[in-house]
N, C-alpha and C positions, 0 to 999 in steps of 0.2 A: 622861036621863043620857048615851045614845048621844051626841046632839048636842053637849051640855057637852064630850064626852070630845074630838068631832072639833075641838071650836072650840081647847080649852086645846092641844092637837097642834099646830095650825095655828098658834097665837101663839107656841108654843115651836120649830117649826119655822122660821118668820120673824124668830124673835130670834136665831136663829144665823149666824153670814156665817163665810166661811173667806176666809183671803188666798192667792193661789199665791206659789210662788216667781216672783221677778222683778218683784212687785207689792208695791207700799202700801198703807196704808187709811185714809184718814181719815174720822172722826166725827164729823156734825154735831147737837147735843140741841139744842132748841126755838129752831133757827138759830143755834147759837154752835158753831165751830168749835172740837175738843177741839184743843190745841195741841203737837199729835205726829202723827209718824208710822207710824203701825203696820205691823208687818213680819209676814213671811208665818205664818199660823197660824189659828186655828180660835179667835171671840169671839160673846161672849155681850150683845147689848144689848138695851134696850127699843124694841121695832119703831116704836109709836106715838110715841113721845118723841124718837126718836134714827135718822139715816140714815148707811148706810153708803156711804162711794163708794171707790171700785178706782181705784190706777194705777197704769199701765204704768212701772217705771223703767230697764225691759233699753236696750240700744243700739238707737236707731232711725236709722230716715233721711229725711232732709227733702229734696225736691228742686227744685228753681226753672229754670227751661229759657227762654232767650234772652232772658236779661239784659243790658239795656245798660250801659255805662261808657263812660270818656275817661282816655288814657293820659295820659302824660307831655307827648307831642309834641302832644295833641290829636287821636287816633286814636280814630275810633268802632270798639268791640269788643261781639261778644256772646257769650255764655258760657253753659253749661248746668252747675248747680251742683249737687252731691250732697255734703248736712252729716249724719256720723254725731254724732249728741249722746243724751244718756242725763238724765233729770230727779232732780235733789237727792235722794234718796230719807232723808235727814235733814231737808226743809225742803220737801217739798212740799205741806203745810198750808199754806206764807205762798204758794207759786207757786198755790192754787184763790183762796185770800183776795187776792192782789194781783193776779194777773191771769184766774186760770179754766182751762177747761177748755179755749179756745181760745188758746193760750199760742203756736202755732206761726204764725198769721195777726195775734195780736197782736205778737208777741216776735220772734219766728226768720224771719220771711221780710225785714220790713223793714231788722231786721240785719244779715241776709244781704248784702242789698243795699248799704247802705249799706257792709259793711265791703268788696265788689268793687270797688266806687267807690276807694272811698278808698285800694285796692293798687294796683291800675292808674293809677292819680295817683301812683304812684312810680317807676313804670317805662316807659321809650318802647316803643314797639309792636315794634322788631326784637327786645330783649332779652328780652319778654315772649314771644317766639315760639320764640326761643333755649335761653330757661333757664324753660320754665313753673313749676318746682318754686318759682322764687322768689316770684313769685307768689302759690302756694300757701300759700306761709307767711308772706306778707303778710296774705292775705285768713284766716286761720286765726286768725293774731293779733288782731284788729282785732275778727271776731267773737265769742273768747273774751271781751274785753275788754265789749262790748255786752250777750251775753245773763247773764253771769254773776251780776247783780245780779237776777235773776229766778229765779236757781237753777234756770236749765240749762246743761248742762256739756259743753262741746265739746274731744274729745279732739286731741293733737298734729297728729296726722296725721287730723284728722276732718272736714277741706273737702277733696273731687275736681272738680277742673276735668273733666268729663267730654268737653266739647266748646267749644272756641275761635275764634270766626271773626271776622277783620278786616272794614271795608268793600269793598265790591268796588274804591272808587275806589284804594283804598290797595293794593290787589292787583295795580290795572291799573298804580300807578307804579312798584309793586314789579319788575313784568314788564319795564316801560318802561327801567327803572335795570340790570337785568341784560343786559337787549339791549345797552344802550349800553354794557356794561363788556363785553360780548363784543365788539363793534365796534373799543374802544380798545382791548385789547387784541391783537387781528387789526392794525391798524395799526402796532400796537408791533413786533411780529411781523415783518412789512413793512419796518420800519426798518430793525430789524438784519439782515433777511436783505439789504435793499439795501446795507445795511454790506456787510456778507459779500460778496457780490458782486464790490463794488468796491475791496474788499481783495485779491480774489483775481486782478480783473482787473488790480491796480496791479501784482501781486508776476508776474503773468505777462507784464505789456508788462516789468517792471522785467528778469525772466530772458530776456526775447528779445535787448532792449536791449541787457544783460551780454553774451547769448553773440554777439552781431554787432560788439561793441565786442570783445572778443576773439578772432574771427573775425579782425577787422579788424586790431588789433594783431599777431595770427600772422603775416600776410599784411604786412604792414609792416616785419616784424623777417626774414622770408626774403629778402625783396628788398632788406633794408641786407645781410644777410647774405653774398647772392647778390654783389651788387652789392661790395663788401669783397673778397670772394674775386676777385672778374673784375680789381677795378683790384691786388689783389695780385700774380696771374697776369700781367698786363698789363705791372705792373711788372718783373716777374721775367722778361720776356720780354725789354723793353726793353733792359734792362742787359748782357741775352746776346749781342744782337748788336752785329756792330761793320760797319760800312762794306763790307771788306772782304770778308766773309762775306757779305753781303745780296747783293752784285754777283755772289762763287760762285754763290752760290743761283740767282741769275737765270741767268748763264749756262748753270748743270747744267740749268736746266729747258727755254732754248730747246734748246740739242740735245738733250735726251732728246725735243723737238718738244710740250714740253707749254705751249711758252708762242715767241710772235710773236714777231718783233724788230718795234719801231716805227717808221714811216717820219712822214716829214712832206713833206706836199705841198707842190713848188717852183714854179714858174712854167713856164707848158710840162708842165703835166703830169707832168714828171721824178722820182722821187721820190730819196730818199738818203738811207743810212743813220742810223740815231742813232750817232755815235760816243759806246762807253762806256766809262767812264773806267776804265781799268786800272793796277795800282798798278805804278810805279817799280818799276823791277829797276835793282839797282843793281851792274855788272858791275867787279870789281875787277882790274885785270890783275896779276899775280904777276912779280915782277922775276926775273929772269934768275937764275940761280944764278951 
């Protein structure tokens, strides 16, 4: 009776399965799946007739590490990819019956894959470096679209580009292309400061230029000036004297002894005065009274 008591325990202890929270259940009787999914709770079947299997439906994450693709321009990229998805928990009886319990090596990696492909084929390699986010929701879309007919469910925001690396060739012209736009630019630089320069050395020969030309014009207009004044004096002097007066003149100055009488040399050595011409005295006699 003992043994009876352990055996009935033992089949009633194995005919019970609990679900957790976060989990499914499905039920398979003599290989036919019941066609539901059971939600978290405490059931009662037949052990020998009926198997019970567990699944996980919480948010997981899949990850895939140095994936390649080709952009736009034809740029090799590799990429290390983290998909949070969560499995149908209304319909994961059809995801054991269609595809199994290996649903992430059938279903979600070559997905994965192909939906990275297929983003970066929209995008050239600078603006995929620029703007990753776009990317993201490239390769998001693409994958929703793929696994969903297997009922797994990839949220919005549920592909992470974790890690992005271009070829190194594409690095070295990257580097190549910024040298050389530093280079034209330093020449550009160059230009206008040679501008400059030569702006500043035109506007400086231009004020030397100015002030020696007005130098020169001062100097030009004192000497018409000068020269105006001297023939105005000149003139004014002219007009003052008369014959008469210039002969005074000479005379006061030989006797005050400041000035020679002129002689001219005769023959024989002799010499003899200048006779100088003195004016007419005109002597009236006065008649008789």
């Amino acid at each position: 009776m003992k043994r009876l008591a352990v055996i009935f325990a033992m089949l009633f202890l194995a005919a019970c399965g609990q679900v957790d929270p976060g989990e499914r259940a499905v039920f398979v009787t003599w290989g036919v799946m019941h066609q539901t999914c059971y939600a978290p709770g405490f059931y009662w079947y037949n052990p020998i007739a009926t198997n019970m299997d567990d699944l996980n439906v919480q948010v997981r994450a899949f990850t895939m590490t140095k994936m390649s693709a080709a952009t736009k321009d034809i740029q090799e990229v590799h990429a290390d990819v983290v998909v949070n998805y969560a499995l149908d928990g209304q319909n994961c009886h059809k995801l054991i019956t269609e595809v199994g319990h290996d649903y992430e090596a059938k279903v979600l990696a070559p997905a994965l894959l192909d939906a990275l492909k297929a983003g970066t084929a929209h995008f050239p390699i600078a603006q995929i470096i620029q703007d990753r986010d776009k990317l993201r929701e490239e390769v998001t879309k693409a994958l929703k679209v793929r696994v969903s007919p297997y009922y797994i469910l990839v949220a919005d925001n549920g592909v992470n580009l974790t890690n992005f690396d271009v070829s190194k060739a594409y690095m070295a012209s990257v580097e190549a292309k910024q040298i050389e736009e530093q280079r034209a630019l330093q020449r550009a630089y160059q230009v206008v400061q040679a501008q400059r320069d030569a702006e500043i050395a035109a506007a400086r020969a231009k004020g030397q230029a100015d002030a020696v030309r007005e130098a020169a014009k001062g100097d030009a207009d004192a000497l018409r000036f000068k020269g105006l004044a001297q023939a105005e004096y000149n003139d004014k002097v002219s007009k003052s004297l008369s014959p008469i007066l210039v002969q005074q003149q000479w005379i006061d100055a030989w006797r005050s002894g400041g000035a020679q009488i002129p002689t001219v040399a005769a023959g024989g050595g002799a010499g003899f005065l200048m006779q100088i011409p003195m004016p007419k005295l005109t002597t009236e006699k006065k008649g008789a009274d």
